[in-house]
N, C-alpha and C positions, 0 to 999 in steps of 0.2 A: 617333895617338889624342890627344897633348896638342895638337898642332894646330888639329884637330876643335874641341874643347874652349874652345880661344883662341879657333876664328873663331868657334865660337855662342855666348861672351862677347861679343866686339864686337858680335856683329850683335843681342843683347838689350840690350846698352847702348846701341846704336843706335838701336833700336826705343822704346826706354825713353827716351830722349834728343826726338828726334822727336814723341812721343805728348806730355810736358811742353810742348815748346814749340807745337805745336798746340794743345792744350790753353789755354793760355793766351791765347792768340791769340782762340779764340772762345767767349768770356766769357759767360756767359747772364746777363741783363738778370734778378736775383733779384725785381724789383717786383711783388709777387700783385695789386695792383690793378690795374682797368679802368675806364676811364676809360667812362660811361654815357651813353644819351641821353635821360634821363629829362626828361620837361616836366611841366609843371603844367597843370590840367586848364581851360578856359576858365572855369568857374565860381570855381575856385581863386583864377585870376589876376585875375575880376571884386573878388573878396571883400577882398584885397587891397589894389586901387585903390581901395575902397569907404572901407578903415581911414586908407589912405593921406590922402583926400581929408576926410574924418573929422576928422584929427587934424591938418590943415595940413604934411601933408610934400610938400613941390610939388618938390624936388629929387631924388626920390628915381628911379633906371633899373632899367630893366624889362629884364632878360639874357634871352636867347631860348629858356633854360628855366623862364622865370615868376618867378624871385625876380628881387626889388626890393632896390635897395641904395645906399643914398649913401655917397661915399668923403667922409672927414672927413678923411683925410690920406694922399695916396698914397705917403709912406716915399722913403727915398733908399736903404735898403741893398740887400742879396740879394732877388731873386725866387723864389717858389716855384715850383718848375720841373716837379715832377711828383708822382704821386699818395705817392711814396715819401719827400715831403720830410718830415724835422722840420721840426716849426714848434714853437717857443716862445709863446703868449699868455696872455694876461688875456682875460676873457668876464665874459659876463653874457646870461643866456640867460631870455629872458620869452615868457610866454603872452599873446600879445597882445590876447585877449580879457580875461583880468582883468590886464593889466600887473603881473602878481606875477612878478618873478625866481623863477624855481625853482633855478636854478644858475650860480654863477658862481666866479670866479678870479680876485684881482686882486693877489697878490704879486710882489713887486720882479722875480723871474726867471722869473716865468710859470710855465706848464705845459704840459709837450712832449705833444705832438700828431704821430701822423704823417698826414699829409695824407689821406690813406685810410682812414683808419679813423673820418672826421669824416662827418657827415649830407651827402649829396648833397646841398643848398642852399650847405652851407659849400662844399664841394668846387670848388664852380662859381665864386663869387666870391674866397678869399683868393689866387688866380693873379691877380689883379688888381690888388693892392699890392704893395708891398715891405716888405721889415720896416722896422718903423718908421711903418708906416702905422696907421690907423685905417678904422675900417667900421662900417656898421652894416647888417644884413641882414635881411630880411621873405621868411620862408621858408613856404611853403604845407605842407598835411601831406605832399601825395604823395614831396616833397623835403626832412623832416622825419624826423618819428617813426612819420609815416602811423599808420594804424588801430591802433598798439601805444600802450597807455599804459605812463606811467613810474610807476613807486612807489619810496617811500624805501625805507630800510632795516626801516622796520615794517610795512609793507605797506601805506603810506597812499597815496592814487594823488597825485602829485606833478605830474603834466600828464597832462587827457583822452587821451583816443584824436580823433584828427583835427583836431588844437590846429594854428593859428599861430604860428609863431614871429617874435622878433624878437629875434636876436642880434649884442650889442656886442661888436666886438672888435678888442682892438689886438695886432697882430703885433712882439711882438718880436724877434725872430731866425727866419732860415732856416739849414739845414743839409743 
């Protein structure tokens, strides 16, 4: 009986033993984001090049989901490598119809961001510098705020519903 006893110790410690090291082995990738294939709508991306041509930005590229964006500095550090990164920045977020900032950040150590949680316009571009870089982005609604307006904290609306954007922003750190 104490034998019994022994071997179906080993063989739960075995089992037990086995199941940790499997386990560990195959890792599940925790990142809730998915990476989208959302574009901009040909009008979107007229209206755009409209502002673009408007206001003298002749440097600015057109990503193949309709945001426009000029790199002012491509950064020497870390790349943001997936939708799960921290990012560190400073912003500066305008309606490019009335060029009013409605929101921005620009203290010494930034404000962490996880890459996924940022508007599908950001999404698409900050994988394109490095920290340390600068950008500046022309984001359409569909790849914005689309048809949601924003309001402050007193209910004033802060950005229309199907507003342009044009967001500055310098990356300072990935993680």
């Amino acid at each position: 009986m104490i034998k019994k006893s022994i071997l179906s110790a080993k063989f739960f410690l075995t089992v037990v033993i086995v199941s940790l090291s499997l386990g560990s082995c195959l890792k599940v990738d925790k990142c809730p984001y998915l990476e989208n294939n959302n574009v901009a709508t040909a009008n979107e991306i007229a209206n755009i090049q409209t502002f673009l041509t408007n206001n003298n930005i002749t440097n600015a590229i057109q990503h193949s989901s309709g945001v426009f964006y000029v790199v002012n500095n491509a950064g020497t550090g870390a790349t943001t490598s997936s939708l799960c990164s921290s990012i560190y920045i400073n912003y500066s977020i305008y309606n490019i119809s009335s060029s009013t900032a409605f929101d921005s950040n620009n203290t010494t150590s930034g404000v962490a961001f996880t890459l996924g949680n940022l508007i599908d316009g950001v999404k698409k571009i900050v994988p394109l510098i490095k920290a340390g870089g600068s950008v500046t982005i022309f984001i359409p609604p569909s790849l914005g705020y689309g048809s949601q307006e924003l309001k402050d904290g007193n209910g004033n609306v802060i950005l229309p519903a199907d507003s342009y954007l044009k967001f500055e922003m310098n990356l300072l750190t990935v993680q």
